[in-house]
C-alpha positions, -999 to +999 in steps of 0.1 A: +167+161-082+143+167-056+150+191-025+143+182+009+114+195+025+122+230+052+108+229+083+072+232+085+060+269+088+046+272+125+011+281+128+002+319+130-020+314+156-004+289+181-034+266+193-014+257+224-015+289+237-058+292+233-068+327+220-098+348+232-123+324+231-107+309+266-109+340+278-150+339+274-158+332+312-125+342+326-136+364+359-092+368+362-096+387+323-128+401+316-147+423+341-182+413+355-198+442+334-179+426+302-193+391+307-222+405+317-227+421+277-214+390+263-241+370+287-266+389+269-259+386+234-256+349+241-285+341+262-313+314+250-343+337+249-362+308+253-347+290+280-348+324+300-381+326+294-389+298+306-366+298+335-379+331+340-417+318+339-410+288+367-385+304+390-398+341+396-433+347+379-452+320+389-439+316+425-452+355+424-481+348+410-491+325+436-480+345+464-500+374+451-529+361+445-527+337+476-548+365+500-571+372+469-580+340+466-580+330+503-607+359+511-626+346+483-628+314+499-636+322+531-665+345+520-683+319+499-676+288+516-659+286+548-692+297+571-718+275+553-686+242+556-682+249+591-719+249+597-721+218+583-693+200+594-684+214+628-660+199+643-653+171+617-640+200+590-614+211+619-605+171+622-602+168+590-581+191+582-557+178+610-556+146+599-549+154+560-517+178+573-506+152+593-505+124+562-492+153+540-460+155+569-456+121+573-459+108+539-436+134+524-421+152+553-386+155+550-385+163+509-412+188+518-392+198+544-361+205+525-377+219+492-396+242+521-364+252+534-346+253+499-373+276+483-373+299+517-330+300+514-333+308+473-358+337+481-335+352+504-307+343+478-328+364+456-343+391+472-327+396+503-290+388+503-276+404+473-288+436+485-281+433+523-245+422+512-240+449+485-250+476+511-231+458+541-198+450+519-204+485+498-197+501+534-172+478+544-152+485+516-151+522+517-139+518+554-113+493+555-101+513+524-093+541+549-091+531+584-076+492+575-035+501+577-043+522+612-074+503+629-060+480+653-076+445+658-107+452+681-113+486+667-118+469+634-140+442+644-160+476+658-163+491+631-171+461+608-202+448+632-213+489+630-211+484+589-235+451+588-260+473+607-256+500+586-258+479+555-289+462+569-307+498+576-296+504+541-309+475+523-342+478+550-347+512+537-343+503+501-366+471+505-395+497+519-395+523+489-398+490+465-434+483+487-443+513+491-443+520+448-462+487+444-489+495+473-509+516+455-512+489+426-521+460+451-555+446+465-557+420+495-595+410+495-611+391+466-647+383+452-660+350+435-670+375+410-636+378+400-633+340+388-653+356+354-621+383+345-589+362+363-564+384+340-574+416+360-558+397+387-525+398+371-510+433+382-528+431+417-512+396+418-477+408+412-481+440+432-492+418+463-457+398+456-436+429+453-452+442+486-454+409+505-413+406+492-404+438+497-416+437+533-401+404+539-366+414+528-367+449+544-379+428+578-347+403+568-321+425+559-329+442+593-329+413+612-296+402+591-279+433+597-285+420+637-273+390+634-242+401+619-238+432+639-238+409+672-216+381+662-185+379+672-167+395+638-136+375+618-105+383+627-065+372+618-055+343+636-037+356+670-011+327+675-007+295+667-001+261+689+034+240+700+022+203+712+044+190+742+071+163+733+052+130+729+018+146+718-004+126+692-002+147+661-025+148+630-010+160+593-034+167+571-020+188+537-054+207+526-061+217+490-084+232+475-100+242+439-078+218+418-103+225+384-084+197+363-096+204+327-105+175+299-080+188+274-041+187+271-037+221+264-076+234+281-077+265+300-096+269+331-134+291+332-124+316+356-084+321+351-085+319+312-054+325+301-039+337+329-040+302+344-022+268+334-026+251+306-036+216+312-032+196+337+008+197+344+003+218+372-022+195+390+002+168+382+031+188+399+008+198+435+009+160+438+041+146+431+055+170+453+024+160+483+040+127+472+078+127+477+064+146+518+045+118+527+073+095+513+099+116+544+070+124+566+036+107+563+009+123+561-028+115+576-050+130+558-053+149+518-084+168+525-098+185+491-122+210+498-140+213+461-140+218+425-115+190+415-125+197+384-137+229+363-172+223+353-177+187+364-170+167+328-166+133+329-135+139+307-123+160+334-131+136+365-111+108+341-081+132+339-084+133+374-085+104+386-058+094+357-033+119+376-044+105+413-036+068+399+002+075+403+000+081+438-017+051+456-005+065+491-026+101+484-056+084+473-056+062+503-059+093+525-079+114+505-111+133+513-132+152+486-161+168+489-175+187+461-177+225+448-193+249+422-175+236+395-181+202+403-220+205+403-232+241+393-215+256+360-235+245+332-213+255+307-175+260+305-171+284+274-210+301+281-224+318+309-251+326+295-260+289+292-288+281+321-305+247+325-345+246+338-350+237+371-362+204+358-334+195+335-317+163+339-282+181+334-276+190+372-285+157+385-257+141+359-230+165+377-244+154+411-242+118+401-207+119+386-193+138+416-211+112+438-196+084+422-161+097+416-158+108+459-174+072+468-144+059+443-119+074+463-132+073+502-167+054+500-153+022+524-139+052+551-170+076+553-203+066+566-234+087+560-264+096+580-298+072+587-325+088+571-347+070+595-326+068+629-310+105+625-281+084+636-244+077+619-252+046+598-238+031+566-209+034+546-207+055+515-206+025+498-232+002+513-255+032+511-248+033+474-247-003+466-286-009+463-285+024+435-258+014+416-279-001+385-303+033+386-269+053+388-256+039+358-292+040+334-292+072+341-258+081+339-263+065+303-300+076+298-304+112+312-340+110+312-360+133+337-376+104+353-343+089+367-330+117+375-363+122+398-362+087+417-320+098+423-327+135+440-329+120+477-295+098+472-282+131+464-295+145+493-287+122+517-256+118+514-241+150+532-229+150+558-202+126+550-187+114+583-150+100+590-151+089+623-123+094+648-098+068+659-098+063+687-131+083+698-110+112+718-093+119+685-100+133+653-130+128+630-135+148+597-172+160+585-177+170+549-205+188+537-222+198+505-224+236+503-237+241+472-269+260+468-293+248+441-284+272+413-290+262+374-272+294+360-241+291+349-233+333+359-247+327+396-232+292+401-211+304+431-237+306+458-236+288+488-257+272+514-257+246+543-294+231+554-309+223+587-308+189+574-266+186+574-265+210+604-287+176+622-263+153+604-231+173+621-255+172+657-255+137+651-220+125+648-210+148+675-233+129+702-218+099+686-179+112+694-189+133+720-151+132+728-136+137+698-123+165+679-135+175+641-124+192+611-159+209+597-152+204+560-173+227+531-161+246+498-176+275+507-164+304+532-187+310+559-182+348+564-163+374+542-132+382+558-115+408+571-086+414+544-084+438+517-100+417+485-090+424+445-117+436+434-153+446+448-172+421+430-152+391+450-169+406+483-206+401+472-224+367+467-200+340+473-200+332+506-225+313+525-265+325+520-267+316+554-231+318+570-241+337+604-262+313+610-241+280+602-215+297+624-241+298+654-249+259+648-214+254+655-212+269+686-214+238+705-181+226+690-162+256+694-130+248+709-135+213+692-133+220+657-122+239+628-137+249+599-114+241+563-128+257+528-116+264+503-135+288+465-118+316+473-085+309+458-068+325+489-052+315+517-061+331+553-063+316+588-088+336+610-115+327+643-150+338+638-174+331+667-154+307+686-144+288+657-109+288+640-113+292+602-086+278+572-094+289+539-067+275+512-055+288+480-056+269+448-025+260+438-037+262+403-058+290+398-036+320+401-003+312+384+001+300+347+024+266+346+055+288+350+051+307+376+052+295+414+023+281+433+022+268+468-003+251+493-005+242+530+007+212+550-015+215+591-007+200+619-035+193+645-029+181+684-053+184+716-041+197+743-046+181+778-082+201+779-091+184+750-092+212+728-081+214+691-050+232+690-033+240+653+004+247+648+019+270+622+012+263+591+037+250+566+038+266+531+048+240+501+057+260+469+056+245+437+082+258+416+076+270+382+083+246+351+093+263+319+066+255+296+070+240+262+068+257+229 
């Protein structure tokens, strides 16, 4: 007689519950200096090499040796060409840089501007905000609890000039060791040996750099030092009986995961497992706009945790359910949506010509013109005006989209860079024009590292884009919409590594584009993970929390429902904010 089977034995190692392995990346488990080892022992040698090659040496090499070969030239050559040309040398000249800028002006433009922004990502910011937030830190740890308001904001504009001296003073010694190694004038005779131009080469760089970010992170410190400084919010708003009122619930940093049981890059463990507690956030956004409707679900990046199409899928599989959400939702996109090149590996880079960024661009751009391509309309490369649709814009690209979306060759992704580009701002116009339009911008910075994916950056080119649809409302209100926080705010944060290189590269001076709106806007972020409402310069700031990131699927979690009105000035006025909590579900086992 045969026995029935027992239960089966459950596994030793519950695969539900992950193991250290999803703890790899996790900035919530591991310490920057511990990822940092493991970054190391996993790096591609190769591919850093490489990356290595392109991204520092040679852009070094070539400023180096730019004044050695520019004396060069003009000692052989540029007396007998003038002689002989005259004027027609001069004209000619003119007339090549003027087909140069109007052939391929505006990409040279922006990669101009891009490369100028990534050198100060490099070599000036880092260490101007390590100095700046290093002094910060030590002072809010002492004087925070007793400084009142305006004694704070005192002594945080003295700190950015401090930490610009600092990083100004730092910048200098780095010249000053690689001046003695440098040489500025060069021969024709030197064309026969060009490898003894190698250290003078780099020397020049490290001097002309060093200078450059000590001049910078002086001017920075400035900049920062005469600006208006964050501070709390003061008070909020009550609109008079019968005032036209906008809802608009805001999340933020949503990082739905491909897998049923997937943990998220930077929470690990510590965080939910799938996507249950995404699923909760909008089921309960749901049954509100069912009592009270709502008018706008504005998401202010990384819907999903390293921009997988299985993760946009499981998305957009949750958003399905709730017809009414997606109707009013705005995304724009974050880090994770365009940036991490790797959930599991930080160490994993891709070359500034890999295809692999492009495909995360692509798939974000598709997945935001799914949900509010018909409702946003982008700006006319050629007019500077608001023109198009998302989705007229799109239409004539669709086919290239998809071959390379199933392709991935380099050359597709090439012909696809300025659909990319031209897509931010993303403009919802008001209705009517006194009301209240929403502008969503791409803040990424170009970063192909999977470790420095968090920087952030807004161009002239969306700054024009904003200029434009404001002289095309000139009544209306606006809700400036980015991922990224413009300024590092005044409130004690968890650790000293969240205070350095997350914000905006270029925050002070985003702020100071939005000058002309202050009073008229208000500025909604999110990549932070925390919730503060603040003013900086004029403009009221809303960062949200991610009602995902910081809680595992039993533990609470909560977001914020705004409500907007103008008052009789026409100025954007903001009312308390209302905190939703997600309760806690007891997980399965």
């Amino acid at each position: 007689m045969n026995e029935r089977p027992g239960p089966a034995m459950p596994p030793i190692v519950d695969p539900r519950l992950g193991d250290a392995e999803d703890d790899a990346s996790s900035t919530k488990q591991r310490s920057l200096l511990a990822i940092a080892g493991s970054l190391l022992a996993e790096v591609n040698l190769l591919r850093l090499f490489l990356a290595w090659i392109v991204l520092i040496v040679l852009p070094g090499l070539l400023l180096g040796i730019a004044p050695l070969v520019a004396s060069a030239w003009l000692e052989t050559f540029s007396r007998a060409l003038a002689a002989s040309l005259g004027g027609l040398w001069a004209l000619g000249l003119l007339v090549l840089a003027a087909a140069v800028a109007w052939i391929g002006g505006q990409p040279l433009f922006r990669e101009a501007e891009r490369g100028f922004w990534s050198l100060n990502a490099l070599a000036v910011q880092p260490g101007y905000a390590l100095c700046r937030e290093g002094l910060r830190h030590l002072v809010e740890l002492k004087t925070t609890r007793r400084a009142n308001p305006d004694r704070m904001e005192r002594l945080r504009a003295a700190m950015a000039f401090g930490g610009g001296i600092l990083a100004c003073g730092l910048a200098l010694i780095a010249a000053a060791l690689a001046w003695p190694f440098s040489r500025w004038v060069g021969h024709i005779a030197d064309l026969a040996a060009p490898h003894r131009l190698i250290v003078p080469a780099l020397a020049n760089a490290v001097v002309v750099v060093g200078s450059y970010s000590a001049l910078a992170a002086l001017l920075w410190g400035v900049a920062d030092a005469t600006m208006r400084q964050p501070r709390d919010a003061a008070r909020f708003d009550h609109p008079p009986p019968g005032r036209r009122t906008w809802r608009v619930a805001h999340l933020s940093d949503l990082h739905a995961v491909g897998e049923r049981y997937g943990f998220r890059i930077e929470s690990g463990r510590g965080g939910p497992r799938g996507n249950d507690k995404l699923a909760a956030v909008l089921a309960r956004l749901d049954d509100i706009h069912a009592a009270h409707p709502l008018d706008l679900v504005l998401v202010t990046g990384d819907a999903t945790d390293a921009g997988r199409s299985a993760e946009w899928a499981e998305f957009f599989a949750i958003l399905s359910r709730y017809p009414h959400l997606a109707e009013r939702m705005l995304l724009l996109p974050g880090n994770h949506d365009v940036n991490v090149v790797d959930r599991a590996n930080p160490a994993r880079l891709d070359l500034p010509l890999s295809p692999g960024k492009r495909l995360r661009q692509m798939r974000t751009l598709s997945a935001i013109a799914a949900i509010q391509g018909d409702r946003v309309r982008v700006v006319d490369p050629n007019s500077g005006l608001l023109g198009q649709t998302l989705s007229q814009a799109l239409e004539p690209h669709r086919d290239a989209i998809a071959a390379f979306a199933n392709a991935g060759t380099m050359r597709l992704s090439h012909s696809l860079a300025e659909l990319w580009e031209g897509a931010f701002p993303m403009v919802l116009p008001p209705e009517p024009e006194d009301g209240l339009g929403v502008m969503l911008l791409n803040s990424n910075a170009e970063t192909h590292f999977s470790f420095t994916n968090a920087l952030g950056l807004v161009g002239a080119e969306q700054a024009h884009g904003l200029a434009a649809a404001t002289q095309a409302f000139p009544r209306a209100c606006w809700i400036v919409a980015l991922h990224h926080h413009l300024v590092e705010y005044p409130q004690p944060a968890k650790a000293f590594s969240e205070r350095i290189g997350t914000a905006l590269i270029n925050g002070t001076w985003f702020l100071r584009q939005l000058r002309p709106l202050e009073g008229r806007a208000i500025a909604m972020h999110g990549h932070r993970h925390i919730d503060w409402i603040g003013e900086c310069g004029g403009l009221r700031i809303v960062s949200a929390p991610s009602p995902v990131m910081e809680s595992k699927n039993g533990e609470a979690s909560y977001f914020y429902l705004h409500t907007f009105f103008t008052d009789a000035e026409g100025k954007l006025c903001m009312t308390s904010p209302e905190r939703i909590v997600i309760a806690g579900e007891i997980e399965p086992t």
